[in-house]
LOLOGU-279955 format. One record per residue (C-alpha): residue in three letters; x, y, z; residue number from 1. Coordinates in Angstrom, 2 decimals, always signed. Each point is the difference from the previous one (the first is absolute). Example, Ala and Ser with C-alpha at 12.3 -4.5 7.8 and 13.67 -1.06 7.14 Angstrom:
% LOLOGU-279955
+------+---------+---------+---------+------+
: rofi :      c1 :      c2 :      c3 : tiza :
+------+---------+---------+---------+------+
:  Ala :  +12.30 :   -4.50 :   +7.80 :    1 :
:  Ser :   +1.37 :   +3.44 :   -0.66 :    2 :
+------+---------+---------+---------+------+
This chain:
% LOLOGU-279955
+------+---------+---------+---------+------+
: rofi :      c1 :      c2 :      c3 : tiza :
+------+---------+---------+---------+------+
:  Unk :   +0.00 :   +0.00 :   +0.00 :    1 :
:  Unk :   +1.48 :   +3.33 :   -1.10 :    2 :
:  Unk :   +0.58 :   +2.22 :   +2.70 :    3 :
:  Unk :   +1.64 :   +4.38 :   +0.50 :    4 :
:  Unk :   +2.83 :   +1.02 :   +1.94 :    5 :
:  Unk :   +3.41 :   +1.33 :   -0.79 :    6 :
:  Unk :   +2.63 :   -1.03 :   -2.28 :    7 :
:  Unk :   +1.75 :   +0.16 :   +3.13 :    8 :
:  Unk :   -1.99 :   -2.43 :   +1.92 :    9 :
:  Unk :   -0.57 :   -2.58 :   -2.36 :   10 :
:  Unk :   +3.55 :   -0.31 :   -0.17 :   11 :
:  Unk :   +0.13 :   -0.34 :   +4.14 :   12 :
:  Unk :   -3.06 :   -2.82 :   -0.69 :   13 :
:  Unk :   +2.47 :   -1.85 :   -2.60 :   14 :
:  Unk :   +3.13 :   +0.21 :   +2.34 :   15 :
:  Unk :   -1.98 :   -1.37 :   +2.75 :   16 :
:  Unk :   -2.23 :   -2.85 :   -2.48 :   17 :
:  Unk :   +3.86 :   -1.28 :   -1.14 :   18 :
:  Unk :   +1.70 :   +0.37 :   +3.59 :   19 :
:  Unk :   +0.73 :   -4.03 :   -0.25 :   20 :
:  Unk :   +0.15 :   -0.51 :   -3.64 :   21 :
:  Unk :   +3.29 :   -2.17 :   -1.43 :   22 :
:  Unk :   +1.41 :   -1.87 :   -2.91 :   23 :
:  Unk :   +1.72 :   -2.84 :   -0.23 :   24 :
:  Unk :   +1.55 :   -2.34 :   -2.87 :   25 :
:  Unk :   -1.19 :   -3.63 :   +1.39 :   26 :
:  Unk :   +0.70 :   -3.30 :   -1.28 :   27 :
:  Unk :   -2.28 :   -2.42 :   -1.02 :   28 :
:  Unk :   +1.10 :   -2.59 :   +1.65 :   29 :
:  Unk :   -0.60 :   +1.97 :   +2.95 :   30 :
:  Unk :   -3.77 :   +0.42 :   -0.29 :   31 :
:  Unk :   -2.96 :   -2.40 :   +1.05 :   32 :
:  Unk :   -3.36 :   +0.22 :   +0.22 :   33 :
:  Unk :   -1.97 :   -1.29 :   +2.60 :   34 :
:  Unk :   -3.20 :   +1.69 :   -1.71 :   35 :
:  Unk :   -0.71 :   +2.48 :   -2.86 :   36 :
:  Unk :   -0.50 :   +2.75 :   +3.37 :   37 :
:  Unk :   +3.42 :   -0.99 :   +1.94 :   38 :
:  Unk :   +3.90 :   -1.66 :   -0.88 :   39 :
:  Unk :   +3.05 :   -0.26 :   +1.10 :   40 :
:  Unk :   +2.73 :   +2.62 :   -1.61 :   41 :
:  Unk :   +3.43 :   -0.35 :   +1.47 :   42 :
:  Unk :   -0.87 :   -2.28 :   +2.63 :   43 :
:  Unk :   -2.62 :   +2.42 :   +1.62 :   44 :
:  Unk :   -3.50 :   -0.51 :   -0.73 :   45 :
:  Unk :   -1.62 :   +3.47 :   -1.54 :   46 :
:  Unk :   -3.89 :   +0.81 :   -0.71 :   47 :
:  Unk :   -0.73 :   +0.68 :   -4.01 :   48 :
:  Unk :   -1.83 :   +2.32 :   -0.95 :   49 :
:  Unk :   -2.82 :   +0.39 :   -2.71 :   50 :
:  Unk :   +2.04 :   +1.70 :   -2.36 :   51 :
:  Unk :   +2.47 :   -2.49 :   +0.64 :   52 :
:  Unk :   -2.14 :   -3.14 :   +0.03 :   53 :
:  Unk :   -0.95 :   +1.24 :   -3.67 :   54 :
:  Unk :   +3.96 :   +1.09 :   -1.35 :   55 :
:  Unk :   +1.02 :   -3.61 :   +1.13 :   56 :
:  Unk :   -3.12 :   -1.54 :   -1.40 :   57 :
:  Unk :   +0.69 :   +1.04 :   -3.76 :   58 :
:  Unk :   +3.70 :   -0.30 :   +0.86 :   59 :
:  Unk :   +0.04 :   -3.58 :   +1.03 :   60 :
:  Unk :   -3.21 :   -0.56 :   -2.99 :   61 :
:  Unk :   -2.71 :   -1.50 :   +2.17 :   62 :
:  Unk :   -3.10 :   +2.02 :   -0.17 :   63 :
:  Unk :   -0.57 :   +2.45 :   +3.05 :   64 :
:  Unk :   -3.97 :   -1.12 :   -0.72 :   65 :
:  Unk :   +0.55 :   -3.63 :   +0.74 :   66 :
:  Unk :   +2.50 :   +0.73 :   +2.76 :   67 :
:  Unk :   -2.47 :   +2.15 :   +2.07 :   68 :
:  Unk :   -2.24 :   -2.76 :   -0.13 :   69 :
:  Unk :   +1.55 :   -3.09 :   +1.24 :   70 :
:  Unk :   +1.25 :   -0.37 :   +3.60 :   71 :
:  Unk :   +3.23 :   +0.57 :   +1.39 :   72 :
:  Unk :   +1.52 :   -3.41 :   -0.36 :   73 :
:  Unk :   -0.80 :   +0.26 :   -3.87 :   74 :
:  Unk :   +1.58 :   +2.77 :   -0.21 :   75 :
:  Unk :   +2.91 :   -0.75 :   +1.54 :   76 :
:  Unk :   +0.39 :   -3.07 :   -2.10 :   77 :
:  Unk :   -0.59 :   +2.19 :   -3.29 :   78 :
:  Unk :   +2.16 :   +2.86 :   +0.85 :   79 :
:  Unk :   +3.06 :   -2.00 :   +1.40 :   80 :
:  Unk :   +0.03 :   -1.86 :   -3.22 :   81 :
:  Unk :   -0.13 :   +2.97 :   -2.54 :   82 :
:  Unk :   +2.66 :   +1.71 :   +1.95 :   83 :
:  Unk :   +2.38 :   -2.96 :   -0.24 :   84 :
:  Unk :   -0.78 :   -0.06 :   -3.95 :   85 :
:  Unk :   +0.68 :   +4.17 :   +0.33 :   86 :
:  Unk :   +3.52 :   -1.08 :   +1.51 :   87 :
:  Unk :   +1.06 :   -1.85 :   -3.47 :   88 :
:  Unk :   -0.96 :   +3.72 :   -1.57 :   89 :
:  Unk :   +1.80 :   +2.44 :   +2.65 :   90 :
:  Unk :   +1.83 :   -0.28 :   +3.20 :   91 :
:  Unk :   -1.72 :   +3.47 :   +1.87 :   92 :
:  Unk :   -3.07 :   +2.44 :   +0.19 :   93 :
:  Unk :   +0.09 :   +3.94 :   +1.06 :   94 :
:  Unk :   -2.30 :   -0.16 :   +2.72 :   95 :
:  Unk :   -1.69 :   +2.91 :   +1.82 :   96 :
:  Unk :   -1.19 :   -0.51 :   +3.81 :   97 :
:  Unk :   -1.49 :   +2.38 :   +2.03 :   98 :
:  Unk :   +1.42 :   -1.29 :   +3.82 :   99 :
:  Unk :   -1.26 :   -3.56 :   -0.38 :  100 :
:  Unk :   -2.06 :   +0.03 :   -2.73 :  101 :
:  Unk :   +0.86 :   -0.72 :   -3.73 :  102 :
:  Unk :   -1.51 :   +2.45 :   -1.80 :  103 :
:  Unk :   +0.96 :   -0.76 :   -3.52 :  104 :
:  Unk :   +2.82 :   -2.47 :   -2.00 :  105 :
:  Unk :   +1.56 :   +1.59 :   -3.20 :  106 :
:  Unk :   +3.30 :   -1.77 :   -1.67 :  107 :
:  Unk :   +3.06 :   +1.77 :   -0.06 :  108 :
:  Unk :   -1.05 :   +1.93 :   -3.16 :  109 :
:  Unk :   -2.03 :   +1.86 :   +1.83 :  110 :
:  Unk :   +0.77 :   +4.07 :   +1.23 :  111 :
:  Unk :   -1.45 :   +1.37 :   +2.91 :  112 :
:  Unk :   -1.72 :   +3.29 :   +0.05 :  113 :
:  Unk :   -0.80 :   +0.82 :   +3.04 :  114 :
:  Unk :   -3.09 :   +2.27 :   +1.08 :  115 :
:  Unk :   +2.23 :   +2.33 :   +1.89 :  116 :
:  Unk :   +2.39 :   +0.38 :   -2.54 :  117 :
:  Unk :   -2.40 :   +1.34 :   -2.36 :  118 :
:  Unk :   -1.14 :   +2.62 :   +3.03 :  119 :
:  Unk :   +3.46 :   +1.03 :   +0.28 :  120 :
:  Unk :   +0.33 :   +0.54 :   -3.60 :  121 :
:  Unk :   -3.01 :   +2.50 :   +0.15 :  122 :
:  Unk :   +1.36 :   +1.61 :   +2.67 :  123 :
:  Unk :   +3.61 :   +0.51 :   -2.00 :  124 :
:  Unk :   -2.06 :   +1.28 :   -3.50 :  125 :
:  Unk :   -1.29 :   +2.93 :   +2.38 :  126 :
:  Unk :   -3.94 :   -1.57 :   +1.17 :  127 :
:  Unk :   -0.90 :   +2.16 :   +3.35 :  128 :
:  Unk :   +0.06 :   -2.13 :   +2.74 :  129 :
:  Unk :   -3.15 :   +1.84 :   +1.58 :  130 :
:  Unk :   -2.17 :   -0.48 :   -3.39 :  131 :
:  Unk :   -3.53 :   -1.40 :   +0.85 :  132 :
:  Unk :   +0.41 :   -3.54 :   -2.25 :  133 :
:  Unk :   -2.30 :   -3.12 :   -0.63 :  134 :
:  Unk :   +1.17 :   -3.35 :   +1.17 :  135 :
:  Unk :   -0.96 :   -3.94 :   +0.02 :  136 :
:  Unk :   +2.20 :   -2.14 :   +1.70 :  137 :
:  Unk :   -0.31 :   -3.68 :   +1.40 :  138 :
:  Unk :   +2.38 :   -2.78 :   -0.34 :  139 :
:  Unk :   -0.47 :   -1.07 :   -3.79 :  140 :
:  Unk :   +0.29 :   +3.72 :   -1.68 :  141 :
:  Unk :   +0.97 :   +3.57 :   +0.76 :  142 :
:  Unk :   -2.13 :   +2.88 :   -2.01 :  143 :
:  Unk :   +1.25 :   +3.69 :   +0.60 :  144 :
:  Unk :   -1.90 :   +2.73 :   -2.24 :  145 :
:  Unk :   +1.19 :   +3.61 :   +0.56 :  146 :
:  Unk :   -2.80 :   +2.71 :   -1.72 :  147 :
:  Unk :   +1.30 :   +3.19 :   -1.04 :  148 :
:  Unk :   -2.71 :   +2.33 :   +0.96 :  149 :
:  Unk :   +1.71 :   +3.28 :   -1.98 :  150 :
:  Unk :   -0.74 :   -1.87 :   -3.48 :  151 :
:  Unk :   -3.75 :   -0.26 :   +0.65 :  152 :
:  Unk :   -2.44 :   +0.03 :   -2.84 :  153 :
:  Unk :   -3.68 :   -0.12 :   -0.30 :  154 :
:  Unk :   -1.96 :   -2.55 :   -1.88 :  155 :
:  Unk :   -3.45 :   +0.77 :   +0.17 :  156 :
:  Unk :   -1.12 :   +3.82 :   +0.51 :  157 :
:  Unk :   -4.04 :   -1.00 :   -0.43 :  158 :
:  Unk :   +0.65 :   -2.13 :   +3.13 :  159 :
:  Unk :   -1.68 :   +2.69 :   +2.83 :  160 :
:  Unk :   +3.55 :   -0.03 :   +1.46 :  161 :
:  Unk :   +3.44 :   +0.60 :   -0.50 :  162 :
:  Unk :   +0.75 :   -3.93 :   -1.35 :  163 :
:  Unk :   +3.87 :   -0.08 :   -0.30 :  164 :
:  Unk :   +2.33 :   -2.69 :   -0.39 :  165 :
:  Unk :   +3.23 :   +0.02 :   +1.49 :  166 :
:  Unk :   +3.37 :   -1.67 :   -1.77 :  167 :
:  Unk :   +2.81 :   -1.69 :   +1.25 :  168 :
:  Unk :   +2.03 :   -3.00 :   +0.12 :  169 :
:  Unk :   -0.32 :   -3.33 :   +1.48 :  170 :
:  Unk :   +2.32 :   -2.37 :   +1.22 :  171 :
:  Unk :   -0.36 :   -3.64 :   +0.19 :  172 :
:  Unk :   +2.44 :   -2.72 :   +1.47 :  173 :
:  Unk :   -0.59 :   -3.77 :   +1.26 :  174 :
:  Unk :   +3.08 :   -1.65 :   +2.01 :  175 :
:  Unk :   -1.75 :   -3.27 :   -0.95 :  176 :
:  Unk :   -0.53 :   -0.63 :   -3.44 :  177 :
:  Unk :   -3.31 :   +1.42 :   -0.02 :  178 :
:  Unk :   +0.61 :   +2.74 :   -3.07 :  179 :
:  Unk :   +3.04 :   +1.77 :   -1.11 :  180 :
:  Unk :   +1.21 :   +3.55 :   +0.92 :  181 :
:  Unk :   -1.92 :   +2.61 :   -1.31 :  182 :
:  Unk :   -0.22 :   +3.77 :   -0.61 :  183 :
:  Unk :   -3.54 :   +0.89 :   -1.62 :  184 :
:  Unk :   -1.85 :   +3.38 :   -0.34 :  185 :
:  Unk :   -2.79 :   +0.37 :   +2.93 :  186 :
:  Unk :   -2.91 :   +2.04 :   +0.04 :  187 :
:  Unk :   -2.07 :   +0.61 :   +2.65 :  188 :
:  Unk :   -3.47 :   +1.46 :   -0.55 :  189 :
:  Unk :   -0.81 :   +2.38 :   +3.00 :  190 :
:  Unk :   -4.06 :   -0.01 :   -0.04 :  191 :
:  Unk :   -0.27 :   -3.89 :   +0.79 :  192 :
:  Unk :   +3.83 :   -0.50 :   +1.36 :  193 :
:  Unk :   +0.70 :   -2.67 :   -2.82 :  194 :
:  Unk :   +3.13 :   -1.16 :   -1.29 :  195 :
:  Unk :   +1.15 :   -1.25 :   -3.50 :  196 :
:  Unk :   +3.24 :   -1.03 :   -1.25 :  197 :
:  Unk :   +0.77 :   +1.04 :   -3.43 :  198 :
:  Unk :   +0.70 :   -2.79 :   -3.06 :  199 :
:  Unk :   +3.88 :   +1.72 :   -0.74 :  200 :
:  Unk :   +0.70 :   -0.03 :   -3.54 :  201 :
:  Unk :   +3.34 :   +1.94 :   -0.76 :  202 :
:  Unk :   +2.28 :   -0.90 :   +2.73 :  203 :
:  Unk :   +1.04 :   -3.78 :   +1.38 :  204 :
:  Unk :   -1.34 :   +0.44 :   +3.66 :  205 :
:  Unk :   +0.48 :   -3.42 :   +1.27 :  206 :
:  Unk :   +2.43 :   -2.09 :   +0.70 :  207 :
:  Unk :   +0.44 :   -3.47 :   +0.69 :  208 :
:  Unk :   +1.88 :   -1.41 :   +3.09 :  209 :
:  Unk :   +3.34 :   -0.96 :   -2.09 :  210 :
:  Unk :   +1.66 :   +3.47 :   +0.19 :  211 :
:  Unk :   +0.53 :   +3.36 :   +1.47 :  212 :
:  Unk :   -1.27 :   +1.66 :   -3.05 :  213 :
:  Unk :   -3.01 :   +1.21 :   +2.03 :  214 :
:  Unk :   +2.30 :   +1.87 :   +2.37 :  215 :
:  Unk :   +2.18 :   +1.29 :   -2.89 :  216 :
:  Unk :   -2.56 :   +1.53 :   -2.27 :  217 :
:  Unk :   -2.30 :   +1.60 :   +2.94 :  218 :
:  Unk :   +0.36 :   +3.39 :   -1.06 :  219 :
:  Unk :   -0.60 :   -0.55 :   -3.23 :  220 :
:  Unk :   -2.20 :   -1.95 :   +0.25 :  221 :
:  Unk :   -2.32 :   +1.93 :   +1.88 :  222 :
:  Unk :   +0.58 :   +3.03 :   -2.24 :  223 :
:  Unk :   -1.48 :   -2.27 :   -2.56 :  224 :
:  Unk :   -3.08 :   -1.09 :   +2.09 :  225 :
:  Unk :   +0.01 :   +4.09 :   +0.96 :  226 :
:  Unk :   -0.45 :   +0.46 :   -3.66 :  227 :
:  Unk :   -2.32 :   -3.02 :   -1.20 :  228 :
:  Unk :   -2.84 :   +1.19 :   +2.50 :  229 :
:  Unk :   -0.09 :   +3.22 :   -1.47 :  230 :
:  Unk :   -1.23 :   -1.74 :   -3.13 :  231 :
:  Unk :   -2.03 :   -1.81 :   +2.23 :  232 :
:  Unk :   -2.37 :   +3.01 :   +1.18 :  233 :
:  Unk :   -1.27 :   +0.27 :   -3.50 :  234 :
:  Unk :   -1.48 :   -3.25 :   +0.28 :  235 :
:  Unk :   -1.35 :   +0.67 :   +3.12 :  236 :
:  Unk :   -2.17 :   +2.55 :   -1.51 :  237 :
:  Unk :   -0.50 :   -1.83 :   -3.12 :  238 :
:  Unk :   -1.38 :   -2.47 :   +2.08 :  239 :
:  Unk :   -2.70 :   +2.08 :   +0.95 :  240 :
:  Unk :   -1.66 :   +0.36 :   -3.27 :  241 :
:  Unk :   +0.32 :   -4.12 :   -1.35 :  242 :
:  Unk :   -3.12 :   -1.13 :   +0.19 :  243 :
:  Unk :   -0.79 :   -3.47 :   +1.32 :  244 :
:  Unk :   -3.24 :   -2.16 :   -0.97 :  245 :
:  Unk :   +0.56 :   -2.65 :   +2.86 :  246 :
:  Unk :   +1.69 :   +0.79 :   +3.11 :  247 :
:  Unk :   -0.10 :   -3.24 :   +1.99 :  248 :
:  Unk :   +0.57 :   -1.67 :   -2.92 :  249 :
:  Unk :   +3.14 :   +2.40 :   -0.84 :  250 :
:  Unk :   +1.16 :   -1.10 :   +3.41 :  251 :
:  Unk :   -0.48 :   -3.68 :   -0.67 :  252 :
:  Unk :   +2.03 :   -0.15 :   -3.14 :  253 :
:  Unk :   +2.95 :   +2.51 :   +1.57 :  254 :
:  Unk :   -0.07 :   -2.12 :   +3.07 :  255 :
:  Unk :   +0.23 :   -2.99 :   -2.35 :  256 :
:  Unk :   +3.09 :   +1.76 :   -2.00 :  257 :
:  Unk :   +1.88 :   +0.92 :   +3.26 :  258 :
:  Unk :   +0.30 :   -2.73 :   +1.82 :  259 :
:  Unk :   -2.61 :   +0.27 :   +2.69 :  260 :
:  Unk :   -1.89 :   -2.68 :   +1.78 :  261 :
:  Unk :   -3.96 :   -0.28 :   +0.02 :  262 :
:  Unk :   -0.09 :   +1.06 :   +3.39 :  263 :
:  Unk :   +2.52 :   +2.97 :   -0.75 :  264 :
:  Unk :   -2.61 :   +0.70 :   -3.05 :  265 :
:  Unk :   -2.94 :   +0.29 :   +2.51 :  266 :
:  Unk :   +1.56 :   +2.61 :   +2.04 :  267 :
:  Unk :   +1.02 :   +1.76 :   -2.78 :  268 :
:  Unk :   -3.67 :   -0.13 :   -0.82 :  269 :
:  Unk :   -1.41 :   +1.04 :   +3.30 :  270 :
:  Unk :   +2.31 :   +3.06 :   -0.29 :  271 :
:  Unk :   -1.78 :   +1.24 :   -2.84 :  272 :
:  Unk :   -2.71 :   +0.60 :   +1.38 :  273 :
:  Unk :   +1.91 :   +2.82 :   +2.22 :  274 :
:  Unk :   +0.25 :   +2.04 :   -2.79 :  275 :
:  Unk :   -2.18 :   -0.99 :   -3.39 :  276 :
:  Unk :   +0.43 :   +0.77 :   -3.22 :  277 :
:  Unk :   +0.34 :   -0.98 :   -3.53 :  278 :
:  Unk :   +3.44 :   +1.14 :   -0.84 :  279 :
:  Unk :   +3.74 :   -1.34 :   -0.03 :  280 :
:  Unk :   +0.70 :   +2.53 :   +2.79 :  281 :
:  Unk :   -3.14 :   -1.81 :   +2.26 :  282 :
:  Unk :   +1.87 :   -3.43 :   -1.12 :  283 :
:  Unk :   +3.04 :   +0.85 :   +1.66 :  284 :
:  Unk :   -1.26 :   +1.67 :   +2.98 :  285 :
:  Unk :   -1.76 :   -3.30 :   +0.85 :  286 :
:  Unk :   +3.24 :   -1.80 :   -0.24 :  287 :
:  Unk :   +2.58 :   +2.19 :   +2.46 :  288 :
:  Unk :   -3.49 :   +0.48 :   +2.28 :  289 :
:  Unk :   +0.78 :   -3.83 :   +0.02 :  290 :
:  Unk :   +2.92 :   +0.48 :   +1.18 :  291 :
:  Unk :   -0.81 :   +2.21 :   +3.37 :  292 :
:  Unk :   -2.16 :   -3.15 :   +1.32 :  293 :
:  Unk :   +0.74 :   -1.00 :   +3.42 :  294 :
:  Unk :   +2.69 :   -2.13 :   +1.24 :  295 :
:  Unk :   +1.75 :   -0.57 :   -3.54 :  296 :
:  Unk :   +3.59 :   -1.66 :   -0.33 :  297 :
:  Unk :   +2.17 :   +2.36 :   -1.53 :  298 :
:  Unk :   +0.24 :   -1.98 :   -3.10 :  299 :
:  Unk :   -3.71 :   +0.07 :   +0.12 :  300 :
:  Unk :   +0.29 :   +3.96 :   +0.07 :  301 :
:  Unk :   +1.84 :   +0.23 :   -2.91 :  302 :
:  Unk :   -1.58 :   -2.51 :   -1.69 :  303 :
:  Unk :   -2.91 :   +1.75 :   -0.40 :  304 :
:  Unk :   +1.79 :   +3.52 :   -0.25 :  305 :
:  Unk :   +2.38 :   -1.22 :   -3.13 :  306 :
:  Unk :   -3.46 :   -1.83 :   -1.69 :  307 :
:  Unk :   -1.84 :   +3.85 :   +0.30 :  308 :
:  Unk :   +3.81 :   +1.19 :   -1.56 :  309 :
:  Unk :   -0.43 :   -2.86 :   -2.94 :  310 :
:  Unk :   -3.71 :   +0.78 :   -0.67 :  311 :
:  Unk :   +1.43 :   +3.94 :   -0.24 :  312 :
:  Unk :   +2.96 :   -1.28 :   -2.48 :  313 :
:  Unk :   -2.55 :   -0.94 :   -2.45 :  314 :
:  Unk :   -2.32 :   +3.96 :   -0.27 :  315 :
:  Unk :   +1.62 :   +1.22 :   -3.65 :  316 :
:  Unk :   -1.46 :   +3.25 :   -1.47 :  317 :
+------+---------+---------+---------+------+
């Protein structure tokens, strides 16, 4: 669930959320399961967790689905024999642990990017530590979206009040597989408090967990996300005038296109109805109103914020 405070403070919530966080290289040889929820690494027996459970499933190629559902002898036997097969492939994994927890398994390919690192990057390229920011953070993802209230525009001037919408940029980050690093134009619509994050067309804004290229190309990279959503507010406003036949059926076949489940669909539905209409601009509002239901994940946040910034992508002239 997205929630306000300081740039400042969300990086004193990070500090404190990775206080016991820790890599190691491990051996496979040194790894048993006793369960798909707890093993043995290095002779001390550790908790996994979900994110973990799922990395080692499609690591070790026996299907998280069946695993969940048999009991924990089953799974023992199952994992303990993939991950003697994985030892004829490799002799390690990267793994991540958060005190005794596993929290995710990576081979050695794999780069780190930390969620603090990318704080302290904003805070070297010259973001104000006291600037109000938007954040979702919980143990799978890390979502940081900073408006930038000074480039304000207005979208609909019939509206019976000052309807603005607000750019900015948006940071996303997952220390466990879950998505890449990414740095994607934000906009955050001040009547309703919704968020969207912007389809980027000109500028590579993510980057994959196999490099430092992320942390090499920030600046420019956000200079190009700077520029893209400037394009961006044209469509916003375009939006307003596309006409659309169907609404809940417009929803349906996005939903469809993005990715989103039927019950992810239905809420996307319900949140029409907050604000009805028959145009693109009513289509997308439904989908980042999605996003501000209660007690999201922040994957689920922006989920639902990046399908409103795909729906957007599509408004031509």
């Amino acid at each position: 669930m997205t929630q306000i405070a300081t740039l400042e403070n969300v990086i004193n919530v990070v500090h404190q959320q990775s206080a016991n966080h820790y890599d190691e290289i491990v051996p496979l040889h040194e790894m048993e399961f006793d369960s798909l929820t707890h093993m043995w690494v290095s002779g001390k027996q550790v908790e996994v967790a979900p994110t973990a459970q799922r990395l080692l499933s499609n690591r070790l190629r026996v299907p998280y689905s069946y695993l969940s559902r048999c009991n924990s002898e089953l799974q023992s036997l199952n994992l303990n024999y993939w991950i003697e097969q994985e030892r004829q492939r490799r002799d390690t994994f990267f793994c991540r642990f958060d005190s005794n927890r596993l929290r995710a398994v990576f081979t050695e390919r794999y780069r780190p990017l930390d969620n603090m690192e990318i704080l302290s990057q904003l805070i070297q390229h010259g973001f104000d530590p006291t600037t109000p920011v938007q954040y979702a953070i919980d143990d799978a993802m890390f979502l940081v979206k900073i408006p930038e209230y000074a480039r304000a525009f207005g979208v609909n001037p019939g509206y019976g009040q000052l309807d603005e919408i607000v750019p900015g940029v948006s940071f996303a980050n997952s220390e466990v597989g879950l998505l890449a690093f990414s740095i994607e134009a934000f906009f955050y619509r001040l009547v309703c408090t919704n968020g969207l994050i912007a389809k980027t067309s000109s500028t590579v804004s993510r980057f994959k967990h196999i490099s430092n290229r992320g942390l090499e190309n920030f600046p420019e990279t956000i200079a190009g996300v700077i520029e893209d959503s400037i394009r961006n507010q044209e469509q916003f406003k375009l939006s307003r005038q596309s006409a659309v036949s169907d609404p809940i059926r417009s929803i349906d076949t996005f939903s469809q296109r993005f990715g989103l489940s039927q019950a992810e669909t239905e809420v996307v539905r319900q949140s029409y109805y907050l604000e009805p209409g028959a145009t693109m601009f009513h289509i997308i509002n439904s989908f980042t109103a999605a996003g501000k239901t209660d007690n999201l994940t922040a994957a689920e946040v922006y989920k639902f914020e990046k399908a409103g910034g795909n729906v957007l992508a599509l408004v031509q002239p």
